[in-house]
C-alpha positions as a Markdown table, in Angstrom:
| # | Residue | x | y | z |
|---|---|---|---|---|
| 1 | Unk | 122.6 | 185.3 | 98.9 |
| 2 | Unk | 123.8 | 182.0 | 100.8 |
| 3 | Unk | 122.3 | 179.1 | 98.9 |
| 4 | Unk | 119.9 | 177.0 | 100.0 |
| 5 | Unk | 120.6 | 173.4 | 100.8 |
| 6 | Unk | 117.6 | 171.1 | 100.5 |
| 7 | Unk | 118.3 | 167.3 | 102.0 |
| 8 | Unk | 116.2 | 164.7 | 100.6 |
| 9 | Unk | 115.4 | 161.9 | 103.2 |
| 10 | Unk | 114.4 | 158.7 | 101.2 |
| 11 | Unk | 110.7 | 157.2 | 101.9 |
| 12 | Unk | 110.5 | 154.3 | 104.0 |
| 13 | Unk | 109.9 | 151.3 | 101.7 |
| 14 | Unk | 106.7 | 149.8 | 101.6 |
| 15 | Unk | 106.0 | 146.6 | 104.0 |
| 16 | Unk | 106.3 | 143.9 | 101.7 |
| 17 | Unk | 102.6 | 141.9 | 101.5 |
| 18 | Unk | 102.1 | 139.3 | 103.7 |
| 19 | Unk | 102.4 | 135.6 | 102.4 |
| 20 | Unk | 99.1 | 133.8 | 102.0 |
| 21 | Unk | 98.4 | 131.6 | 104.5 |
| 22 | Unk | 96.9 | 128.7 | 102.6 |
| 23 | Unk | 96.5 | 128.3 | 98.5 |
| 24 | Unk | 94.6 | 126.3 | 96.5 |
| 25 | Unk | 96.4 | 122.9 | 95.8 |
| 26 | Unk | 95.9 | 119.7 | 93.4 |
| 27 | Unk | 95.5 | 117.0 | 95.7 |
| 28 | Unk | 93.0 | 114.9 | 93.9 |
| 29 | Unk | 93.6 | 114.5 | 90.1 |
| 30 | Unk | 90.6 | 113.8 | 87.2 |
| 31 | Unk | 90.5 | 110.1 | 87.7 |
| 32 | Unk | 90.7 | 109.3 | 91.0 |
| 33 | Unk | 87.6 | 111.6 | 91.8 |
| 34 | Unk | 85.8 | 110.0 | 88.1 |
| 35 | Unk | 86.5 | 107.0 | 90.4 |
| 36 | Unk | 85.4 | 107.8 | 93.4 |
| 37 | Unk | 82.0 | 109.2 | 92.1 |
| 38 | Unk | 81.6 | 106.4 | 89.7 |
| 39 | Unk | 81.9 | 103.6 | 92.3 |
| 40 | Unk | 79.4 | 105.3 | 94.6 |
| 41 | Unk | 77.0 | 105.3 | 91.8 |
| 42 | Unk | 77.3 | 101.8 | 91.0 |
| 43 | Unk | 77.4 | 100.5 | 94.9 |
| 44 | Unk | 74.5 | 102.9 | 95.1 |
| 45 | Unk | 72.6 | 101.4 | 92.0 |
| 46 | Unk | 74.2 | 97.8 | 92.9 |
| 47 | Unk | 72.3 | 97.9 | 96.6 |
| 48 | Unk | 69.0 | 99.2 | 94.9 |
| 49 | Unk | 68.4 | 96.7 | 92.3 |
| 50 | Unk | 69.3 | 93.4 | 94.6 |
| 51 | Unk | 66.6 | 94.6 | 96.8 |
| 52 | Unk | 64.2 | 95.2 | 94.0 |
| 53 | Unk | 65.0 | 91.7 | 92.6 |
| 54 | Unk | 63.2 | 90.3 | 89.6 |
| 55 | Unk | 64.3 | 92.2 | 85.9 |
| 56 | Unk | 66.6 | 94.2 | 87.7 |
| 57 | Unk | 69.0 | 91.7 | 88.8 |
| 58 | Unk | 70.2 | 92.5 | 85.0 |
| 59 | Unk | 71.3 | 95.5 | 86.0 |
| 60 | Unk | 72.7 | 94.4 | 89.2 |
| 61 | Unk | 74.5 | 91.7 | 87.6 |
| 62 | Unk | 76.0 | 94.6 | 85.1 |
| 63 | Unk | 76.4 | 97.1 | 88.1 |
| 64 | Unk | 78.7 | 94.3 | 89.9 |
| 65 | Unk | 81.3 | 94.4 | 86.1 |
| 66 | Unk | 81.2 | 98.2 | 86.5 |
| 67 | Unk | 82.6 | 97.6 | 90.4 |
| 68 | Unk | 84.8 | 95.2 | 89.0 |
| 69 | Unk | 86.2 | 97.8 | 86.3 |
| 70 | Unk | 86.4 | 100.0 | 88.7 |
| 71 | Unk | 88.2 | 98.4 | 91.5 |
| 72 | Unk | 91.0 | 97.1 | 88.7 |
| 73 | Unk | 91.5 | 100.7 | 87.7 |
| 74 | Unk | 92.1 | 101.9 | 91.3 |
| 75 | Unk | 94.6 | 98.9 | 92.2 |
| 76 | Unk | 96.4 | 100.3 | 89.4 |
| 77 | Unk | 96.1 | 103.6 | 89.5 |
| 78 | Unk | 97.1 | 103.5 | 93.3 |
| 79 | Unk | 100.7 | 102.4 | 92.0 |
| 80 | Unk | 101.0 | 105.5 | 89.1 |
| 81 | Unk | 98.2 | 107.8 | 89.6 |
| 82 | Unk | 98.8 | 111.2 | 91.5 |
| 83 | Unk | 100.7 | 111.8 | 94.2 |
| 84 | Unk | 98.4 | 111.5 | 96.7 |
| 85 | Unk | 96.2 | 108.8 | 95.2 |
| 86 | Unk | 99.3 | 106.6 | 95.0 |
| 87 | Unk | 98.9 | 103.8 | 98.0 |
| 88 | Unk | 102.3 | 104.9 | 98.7 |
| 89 | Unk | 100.9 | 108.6 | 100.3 |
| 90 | Unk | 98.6 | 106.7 | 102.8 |
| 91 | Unk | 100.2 | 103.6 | 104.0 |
| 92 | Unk | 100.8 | 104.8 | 107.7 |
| 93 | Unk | 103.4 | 102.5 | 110.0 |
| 94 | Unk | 101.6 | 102.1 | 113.7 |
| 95 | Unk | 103.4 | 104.5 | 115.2 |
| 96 | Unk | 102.6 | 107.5 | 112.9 |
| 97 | Unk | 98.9 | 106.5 | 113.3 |
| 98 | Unk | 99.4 | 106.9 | 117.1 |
| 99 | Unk | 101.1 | 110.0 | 116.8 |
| 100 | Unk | 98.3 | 111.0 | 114.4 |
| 101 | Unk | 95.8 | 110.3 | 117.1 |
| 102 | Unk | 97.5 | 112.2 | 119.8 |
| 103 | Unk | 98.3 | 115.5 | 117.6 |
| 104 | Unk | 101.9 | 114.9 | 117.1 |
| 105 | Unk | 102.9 | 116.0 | 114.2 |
| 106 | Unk | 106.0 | 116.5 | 112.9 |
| 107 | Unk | 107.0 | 118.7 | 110.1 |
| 108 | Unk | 106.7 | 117.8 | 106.7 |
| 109 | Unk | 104.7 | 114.6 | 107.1 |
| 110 | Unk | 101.5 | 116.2 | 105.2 |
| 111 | Unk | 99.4 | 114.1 | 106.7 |
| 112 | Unk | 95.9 | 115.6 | 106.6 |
| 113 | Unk | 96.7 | 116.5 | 103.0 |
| 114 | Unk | 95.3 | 113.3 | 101.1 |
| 115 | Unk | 93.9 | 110.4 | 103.0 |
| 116 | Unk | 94.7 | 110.8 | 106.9 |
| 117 | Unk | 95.4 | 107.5 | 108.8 |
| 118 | Unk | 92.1 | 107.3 | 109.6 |
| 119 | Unk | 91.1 | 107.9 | 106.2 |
| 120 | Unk | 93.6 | 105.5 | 104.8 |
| 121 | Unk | 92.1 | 102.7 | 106.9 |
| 122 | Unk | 88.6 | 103.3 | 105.7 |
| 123 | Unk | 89.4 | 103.6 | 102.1 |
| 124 | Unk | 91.8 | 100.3 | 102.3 |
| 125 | Unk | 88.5 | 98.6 | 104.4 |
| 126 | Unk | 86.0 | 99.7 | 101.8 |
| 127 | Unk | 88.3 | 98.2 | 98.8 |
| 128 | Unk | 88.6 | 94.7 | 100.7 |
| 129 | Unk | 84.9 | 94.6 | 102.0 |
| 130 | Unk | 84.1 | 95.7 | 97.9 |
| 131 | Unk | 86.8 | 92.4 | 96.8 |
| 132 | Unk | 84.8 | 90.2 | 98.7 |
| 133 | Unk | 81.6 | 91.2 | 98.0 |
| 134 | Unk | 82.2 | 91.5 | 94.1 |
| 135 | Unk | 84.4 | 88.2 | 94.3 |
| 136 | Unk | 81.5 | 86.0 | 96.1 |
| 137 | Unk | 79.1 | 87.8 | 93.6 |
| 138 | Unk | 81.1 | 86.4 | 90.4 |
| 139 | Unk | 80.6 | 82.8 | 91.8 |
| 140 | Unk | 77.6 | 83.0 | 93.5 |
| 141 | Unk | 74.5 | 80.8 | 92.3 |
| 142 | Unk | 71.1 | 81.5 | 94.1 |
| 143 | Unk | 69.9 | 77.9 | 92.9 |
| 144 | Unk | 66.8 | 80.3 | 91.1 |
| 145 | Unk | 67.7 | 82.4 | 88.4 |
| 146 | Unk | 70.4 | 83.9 | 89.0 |
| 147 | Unk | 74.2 | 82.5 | 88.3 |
| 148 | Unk | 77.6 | 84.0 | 88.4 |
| 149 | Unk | 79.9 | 83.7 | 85.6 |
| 150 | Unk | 83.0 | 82.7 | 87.3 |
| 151 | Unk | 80.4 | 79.9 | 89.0 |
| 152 | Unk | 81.5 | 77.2 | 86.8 |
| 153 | Unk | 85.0 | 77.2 | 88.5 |
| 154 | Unk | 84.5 | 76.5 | 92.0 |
| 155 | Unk | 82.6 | 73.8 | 93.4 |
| 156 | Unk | 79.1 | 73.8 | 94.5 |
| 157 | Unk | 79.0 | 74.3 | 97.8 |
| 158 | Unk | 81.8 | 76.9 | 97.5 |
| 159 | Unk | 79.3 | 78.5 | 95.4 |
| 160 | Unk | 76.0 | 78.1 | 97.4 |
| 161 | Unk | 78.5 | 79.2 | 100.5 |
| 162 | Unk | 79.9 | 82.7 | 98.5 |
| 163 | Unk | 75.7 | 83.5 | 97.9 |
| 164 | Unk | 75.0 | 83.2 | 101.0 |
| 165 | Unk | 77.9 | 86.1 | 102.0 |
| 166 | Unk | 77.3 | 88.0 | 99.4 |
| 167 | Unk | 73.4 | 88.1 | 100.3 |
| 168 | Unk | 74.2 | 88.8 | 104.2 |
| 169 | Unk | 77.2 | 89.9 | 106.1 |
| 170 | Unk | 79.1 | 90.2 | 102.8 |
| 171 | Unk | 76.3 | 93.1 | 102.2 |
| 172 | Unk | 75.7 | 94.6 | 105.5 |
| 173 | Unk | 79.7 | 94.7 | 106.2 |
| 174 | Unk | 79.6 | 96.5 | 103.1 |
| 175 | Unk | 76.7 | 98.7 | 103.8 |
| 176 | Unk | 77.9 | 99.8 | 107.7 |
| 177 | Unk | 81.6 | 100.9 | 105.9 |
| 178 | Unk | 79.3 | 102.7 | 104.0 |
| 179 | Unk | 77.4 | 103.8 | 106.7 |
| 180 | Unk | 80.7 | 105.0 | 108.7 |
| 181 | Unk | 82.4 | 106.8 | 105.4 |
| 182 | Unk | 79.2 | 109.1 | 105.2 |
| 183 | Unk | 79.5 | 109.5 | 109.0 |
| 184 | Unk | 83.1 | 110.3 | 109.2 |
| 185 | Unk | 82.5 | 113.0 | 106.3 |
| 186 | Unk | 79.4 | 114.6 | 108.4 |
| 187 | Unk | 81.5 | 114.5 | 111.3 |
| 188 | Unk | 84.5 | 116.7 | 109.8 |
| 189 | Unk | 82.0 | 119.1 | 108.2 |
| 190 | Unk | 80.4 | 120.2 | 111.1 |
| 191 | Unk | 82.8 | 119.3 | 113.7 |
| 192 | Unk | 85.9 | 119.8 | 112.2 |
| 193 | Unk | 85.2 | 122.7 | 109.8 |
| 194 | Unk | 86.7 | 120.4 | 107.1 |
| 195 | Unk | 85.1 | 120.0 | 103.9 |
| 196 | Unk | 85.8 | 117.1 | 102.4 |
| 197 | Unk | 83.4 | 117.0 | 99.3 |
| 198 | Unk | 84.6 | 120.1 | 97.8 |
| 199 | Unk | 88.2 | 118.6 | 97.5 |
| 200 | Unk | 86.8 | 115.3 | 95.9 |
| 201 | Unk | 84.3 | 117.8 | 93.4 |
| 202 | Unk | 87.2 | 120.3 | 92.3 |
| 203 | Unk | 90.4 | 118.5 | 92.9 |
| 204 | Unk | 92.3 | 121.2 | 95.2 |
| 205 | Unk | 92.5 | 122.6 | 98.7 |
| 206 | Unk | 93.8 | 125.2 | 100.2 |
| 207 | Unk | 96.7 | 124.6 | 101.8 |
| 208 | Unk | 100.3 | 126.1 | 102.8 |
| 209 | Unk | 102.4 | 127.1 | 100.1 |
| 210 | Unk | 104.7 | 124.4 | 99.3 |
| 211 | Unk | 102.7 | 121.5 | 99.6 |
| 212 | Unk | 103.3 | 119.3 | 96.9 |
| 213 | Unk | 101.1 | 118.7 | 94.6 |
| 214 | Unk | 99.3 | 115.5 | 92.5 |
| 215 | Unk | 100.0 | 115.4 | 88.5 |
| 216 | Unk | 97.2 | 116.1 | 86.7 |
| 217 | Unk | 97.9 | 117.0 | 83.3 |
| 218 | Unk | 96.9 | 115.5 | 79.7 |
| 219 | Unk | 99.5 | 113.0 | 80.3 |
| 220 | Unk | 98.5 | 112.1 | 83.1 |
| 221 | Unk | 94.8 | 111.4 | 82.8 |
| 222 | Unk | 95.5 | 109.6 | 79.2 |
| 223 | Unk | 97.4 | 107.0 | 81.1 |
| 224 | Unk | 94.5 | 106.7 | 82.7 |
| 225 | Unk | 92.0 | 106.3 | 80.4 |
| 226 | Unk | 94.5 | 103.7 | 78.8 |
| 227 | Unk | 94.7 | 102.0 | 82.2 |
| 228 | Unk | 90.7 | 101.9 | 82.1 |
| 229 | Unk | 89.9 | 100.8 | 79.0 |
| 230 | Unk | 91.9 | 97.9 | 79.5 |
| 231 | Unk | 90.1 | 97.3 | 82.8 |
| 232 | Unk | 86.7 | 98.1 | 81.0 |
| 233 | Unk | 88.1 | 95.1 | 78.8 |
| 234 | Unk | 88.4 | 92.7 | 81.7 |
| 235 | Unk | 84.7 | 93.3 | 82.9 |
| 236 | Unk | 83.4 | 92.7 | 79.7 |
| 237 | Unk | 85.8 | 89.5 | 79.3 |
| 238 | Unk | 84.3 | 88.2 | 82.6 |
| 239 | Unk | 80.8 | 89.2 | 81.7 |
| 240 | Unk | 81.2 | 87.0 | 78.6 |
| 241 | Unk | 81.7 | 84.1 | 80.7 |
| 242 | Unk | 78.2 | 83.9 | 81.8 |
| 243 | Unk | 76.5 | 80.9 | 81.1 |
């Protein structure tokens, strides 16, 4: 009886799974969204209790050293915080802000990964409008009840001259920014199909593989709280001023 010869034809291999399209990545570590939540707190609470006036200009007084904590910490931490916290990420030359406008992109440049040039101008606009507002605050003297600590350094009509910013187009400047951040944000949501809040709540997005990521470890975030308590420390050094 001839043998029978049996030929085994291997099994195609398996399609290898597809690579995911977007995963979740670390763009905004711990403390630059402890900041960013903090600070619209105490704008929030700082706005409320100058318009209620009276007892609560305590707390708007102690509001305005929480701004100035806060406002420290970011200066610094926008030199060594995360990646994409750092200034560095979101200081856009003209020309890749026009290019940003048009849609061209080029590969690589990340740029609606962190702060987009348009982004990057509203945040850098809401610090400035913030220095101003907090520095005519510290001198300002309402000739009433009311006197900044750092008062007794400038002259008096440099002080009468920063309370009378501070109390109108220092505050509605500050207040339209506002005004605009919130808009820009609605915008994106239902426009754009961009959430920004989640991002600013968790820390990641989803994004291409590869994307680099913002440090966020335990060394990272005790830097941070070192870098605050010492600019906790300068508030409360310039609250002690007070007369």
């Amino acid at each position: 009886m001839a043998a029978k010869i049996v030929c085994m034809t291997p099994e195609p291999a398996a399609p290898a799974p597809p690579a995911a399209a977007t995963v979740p990545v670390r763009i905004w570590d711990l403390p630059t969204r402890a900041f960013h939540w903090a600070l619209a707190a105490a704008v929030l609470g700082s706005v409320v209790t100058a318009k209620i006036g009276g007892n609560a200009m305590v707390w708007h007084f102690r509001l305005g050293y929480a701004v100035l904590a806060l406002i420290a910490f970011r200066l610094l931490w926008g030199l060594v915080g995360g990646r994409w916290s750092r200034f560095a990420s979101f200081i856009y030359a003209p020309a890749t802000v026009w290019r940003y406008l048009r849609g061209q992109l080029r590969p690589g440049e990340h740029l609606d990964v962190g702060h987009n040039p348009l982004g990057a101008f509203s945040v850098f606009a809401l610090l400035a409008v913030l220095a101003v507002q907090l520095g005519t605050g510290l001198v300002a003297d309402d000739e009433i009840a009311n006197i900044g600590p750092l008062n007794r350094f400038v002259e008096t009509d440099t002080g009468l001259a920063a309370t009378s910013w501070h109390k109108t187009i220092g505050q509605w400047t500050l207040l339209g920014l506002v005004g605009l951040h919130v808009l820009a944000i609605a915008f994106y949501g239902l426009v754009r199909k961009t959430d920004l809040l989640r991002p600013m709540l968790g820390g990641d997005k989803l994004l291409p593989p590869g994307t680099p990521a913002s440090a966020d470890g335990a060394g990272s975030r005790l830097l941070a709280a070192l870098l605050a308590a010492g600019c906790v420390g300068l508030a409360v050094w310039v609250a002690r001023l007070a007369p």
